[in-house]
C-alpha positions in Angstrom: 72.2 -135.1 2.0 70.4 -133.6 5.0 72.1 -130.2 6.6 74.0 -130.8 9.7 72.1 -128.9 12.7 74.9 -126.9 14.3 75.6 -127.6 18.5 73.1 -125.6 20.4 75.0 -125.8 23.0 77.3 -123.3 21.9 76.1 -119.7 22.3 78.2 -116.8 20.9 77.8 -113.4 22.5 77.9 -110.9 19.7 79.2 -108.4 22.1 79.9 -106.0 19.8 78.9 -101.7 19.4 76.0 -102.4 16.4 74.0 -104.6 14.3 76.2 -103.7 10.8 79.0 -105.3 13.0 77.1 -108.3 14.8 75.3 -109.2 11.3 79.5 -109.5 9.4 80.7 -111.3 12.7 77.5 -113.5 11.9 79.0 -113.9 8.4 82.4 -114.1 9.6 81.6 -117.4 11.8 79.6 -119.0 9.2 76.7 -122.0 9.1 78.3 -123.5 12.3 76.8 -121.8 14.7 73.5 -121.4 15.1 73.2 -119.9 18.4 73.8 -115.9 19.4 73.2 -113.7 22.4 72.7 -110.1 22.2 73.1 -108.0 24.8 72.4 -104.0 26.6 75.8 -103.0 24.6 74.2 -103.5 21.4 70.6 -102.6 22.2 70.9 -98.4 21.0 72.8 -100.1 17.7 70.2 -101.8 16.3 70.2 -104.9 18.5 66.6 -106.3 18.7 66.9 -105.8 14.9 69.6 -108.1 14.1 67.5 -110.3 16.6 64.7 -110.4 14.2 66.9 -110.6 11.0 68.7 -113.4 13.0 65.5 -115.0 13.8 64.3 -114.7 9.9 67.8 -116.5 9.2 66.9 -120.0 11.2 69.1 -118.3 14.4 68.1 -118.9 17.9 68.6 -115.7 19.9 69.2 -115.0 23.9 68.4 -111.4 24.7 70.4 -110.6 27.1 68.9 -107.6 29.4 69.1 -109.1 33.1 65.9 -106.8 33.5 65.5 -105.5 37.0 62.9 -103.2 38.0 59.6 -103.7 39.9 57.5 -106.5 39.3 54.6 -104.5 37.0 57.5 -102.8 34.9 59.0 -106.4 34.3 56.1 -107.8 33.1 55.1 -105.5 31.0 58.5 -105.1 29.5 58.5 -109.3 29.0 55.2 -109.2 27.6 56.2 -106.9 25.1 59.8 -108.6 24.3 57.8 -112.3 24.3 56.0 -111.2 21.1 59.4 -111.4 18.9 59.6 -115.0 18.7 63.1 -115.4 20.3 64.3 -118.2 22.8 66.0 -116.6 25.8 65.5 -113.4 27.7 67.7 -112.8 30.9 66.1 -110.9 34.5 68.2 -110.7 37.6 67.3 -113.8 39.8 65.6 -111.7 42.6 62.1 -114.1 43.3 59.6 -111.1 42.9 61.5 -110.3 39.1 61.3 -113.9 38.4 57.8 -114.8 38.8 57.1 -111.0 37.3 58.6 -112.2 34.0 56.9 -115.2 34.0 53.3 -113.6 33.9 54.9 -111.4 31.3 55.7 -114.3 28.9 52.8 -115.9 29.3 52.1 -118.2 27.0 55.0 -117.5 24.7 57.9 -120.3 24.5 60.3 -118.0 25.5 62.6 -119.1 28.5 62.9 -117.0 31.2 66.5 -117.6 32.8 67.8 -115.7 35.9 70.9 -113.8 36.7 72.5 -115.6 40.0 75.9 -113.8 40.5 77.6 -112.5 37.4 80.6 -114.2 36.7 82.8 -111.0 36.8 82.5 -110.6 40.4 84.1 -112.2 43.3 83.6 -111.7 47.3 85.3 -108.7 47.5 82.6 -106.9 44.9 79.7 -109.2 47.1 81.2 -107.0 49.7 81.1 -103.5 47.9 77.4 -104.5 47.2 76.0 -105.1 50.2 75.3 -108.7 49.6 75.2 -111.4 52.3 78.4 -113.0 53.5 79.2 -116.2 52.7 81.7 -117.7 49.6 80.1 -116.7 46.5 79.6 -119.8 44.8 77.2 -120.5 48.1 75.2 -117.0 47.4 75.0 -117.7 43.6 73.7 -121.8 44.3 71.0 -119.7 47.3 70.4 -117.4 44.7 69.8 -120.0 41.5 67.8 -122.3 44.5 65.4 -119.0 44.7 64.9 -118.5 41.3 64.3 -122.0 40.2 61.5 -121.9 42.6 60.1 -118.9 41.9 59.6 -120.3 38.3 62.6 -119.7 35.9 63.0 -122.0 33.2 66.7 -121.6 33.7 69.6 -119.9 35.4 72.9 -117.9 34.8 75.8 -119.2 36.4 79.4 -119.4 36.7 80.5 -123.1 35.4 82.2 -123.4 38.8 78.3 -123.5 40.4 77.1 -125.5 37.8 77.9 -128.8 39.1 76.0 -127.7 42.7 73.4 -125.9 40.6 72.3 -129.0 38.4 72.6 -131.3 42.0 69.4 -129.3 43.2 65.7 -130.7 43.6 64.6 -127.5 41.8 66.9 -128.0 38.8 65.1 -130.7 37.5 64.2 -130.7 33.9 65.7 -126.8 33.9 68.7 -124.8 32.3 71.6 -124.1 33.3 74.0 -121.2 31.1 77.1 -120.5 31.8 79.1 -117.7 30.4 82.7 -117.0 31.4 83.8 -119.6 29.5 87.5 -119.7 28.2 89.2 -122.1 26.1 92.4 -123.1 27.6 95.5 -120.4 26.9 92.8 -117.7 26.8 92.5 -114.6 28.9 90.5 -114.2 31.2 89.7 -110.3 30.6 87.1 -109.3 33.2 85.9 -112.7 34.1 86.9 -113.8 37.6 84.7 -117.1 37.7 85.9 -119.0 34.7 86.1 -122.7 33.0 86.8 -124.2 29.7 84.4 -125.5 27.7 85.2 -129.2 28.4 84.8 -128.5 32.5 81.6 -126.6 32.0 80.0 -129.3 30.4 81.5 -131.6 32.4 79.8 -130.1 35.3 76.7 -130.0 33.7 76.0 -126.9 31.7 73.2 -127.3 29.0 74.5 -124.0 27.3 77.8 -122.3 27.0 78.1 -118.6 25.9 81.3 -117.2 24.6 82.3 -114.4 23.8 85.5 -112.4 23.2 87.5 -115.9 23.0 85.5 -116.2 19.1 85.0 -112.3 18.2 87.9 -111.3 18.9 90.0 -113.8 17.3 91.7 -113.2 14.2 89.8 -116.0 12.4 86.4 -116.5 14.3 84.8 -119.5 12.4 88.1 -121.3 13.4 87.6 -120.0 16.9 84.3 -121.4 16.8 85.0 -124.7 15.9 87.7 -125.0 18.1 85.1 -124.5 21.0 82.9 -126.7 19.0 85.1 -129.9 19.3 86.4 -129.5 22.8 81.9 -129.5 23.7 81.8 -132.4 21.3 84.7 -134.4 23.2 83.8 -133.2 26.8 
């Protein structure tokens, strides 16, 4: 009988301090997932590591870095990271970091997807930052529009943009991701832009990336699943 091909829509953030601990959750959650994010917590514990181990495994892997820096830097950080084989690498979605990446990748098939607004922040932390009025799902679908066009293969959004995200010209044939995703009955920790699975892919998410909701839970392959069937039945 052929093996079933876990969702890859489903993206768990192995937001966790080390590799020893991201490679048990790994174990914890089992064959039904196929899909992990690591991110800048991990990175001093051995996290481009268990990227690789993942990778040897059959895993797809998001790096998660949201690089930011000036556009020689970026590229030459990219170019380095596109030589590990792995599927997603984030860069804040300022045009001039964008289209720095993308010369950095190359020819690589890695898939270069940009930061809009991150989903823990609201207006009043737009505010603190200096960034343009206006309501912030209007800055992050501005700031996705920007992006797109400067050549991302994808963006990073709230799942309350998404809908307006995947409406624009420039989305076409792109990604959209959305973390801050909670199952319904979950906290929402520090997430202050938030759906449940079902809405996010209702309003047109490609990929959803959870956290907390399945690593923290006392039974994460159950976890999992759970988030599993509500994407199958959205």
């Amino acid at each position: 009988m052929p093996e079933t091909v876990p969702d890859p829509r489903l993206i768990v953030a192995l937001d966790l301090p080390n590799a020893h601990e991201g490679a048990e959750m790994v174990r914890r959650i089992g064959p039904g997932v196929g899909f992990y994010k690591i991110g800048l917590g991990m990175l001093t514990g051995g996290g481009l590591a268990l990227a690789m181990e993942l990778k040897e495994q059959g895993h797809r892997v998001f790096l998660d870095m949201k690089l930011f820096d000036i556009g020689a830097t970026v590229e030459a950080a990219v170019r380095g990271l596109a030589g590990f084989g792995l599927d997603f690498l984030t860069v804040h979605g300022d045009p001039h970091v964008v289209r720095a990446a993308v010369r950095g990748r190359g020819e690589a098939g890695l898939k270069i997807l940009a930061v809009t607004v991150l989903t823990s922040l609201d207006r009043g932390d737009l505010d603190d930052m200096m960034i343009r009025e206006g309501e912030t799902g209007a800055v992050a679908l501005e700031r996705a529009r920007r992006a797109l066009a400067a050549g991302a293969d994808g963006v990073i959004a709230s799942p309350q943009e998404a809908a307006a995200i995947r409406a624009l010209p420039e989305a076409a044939g792109r990604l959209v991701v959305c973390p801050g995703i909670r199952p319904a009955g979950a906290g929402l920790d520090d997430q202050k832009r938030a759906a449940t699975p079902a809405a996010a892919i209702a309003a047109g998410a490609d990929h959803l990336v959870v956290g907390r909701p399945i690593w923290a839970a006392p039974d994460p392959q159950a976890a999992a699943a759970a988030v599993l069937a509500e994407i199958a039945g959205a």
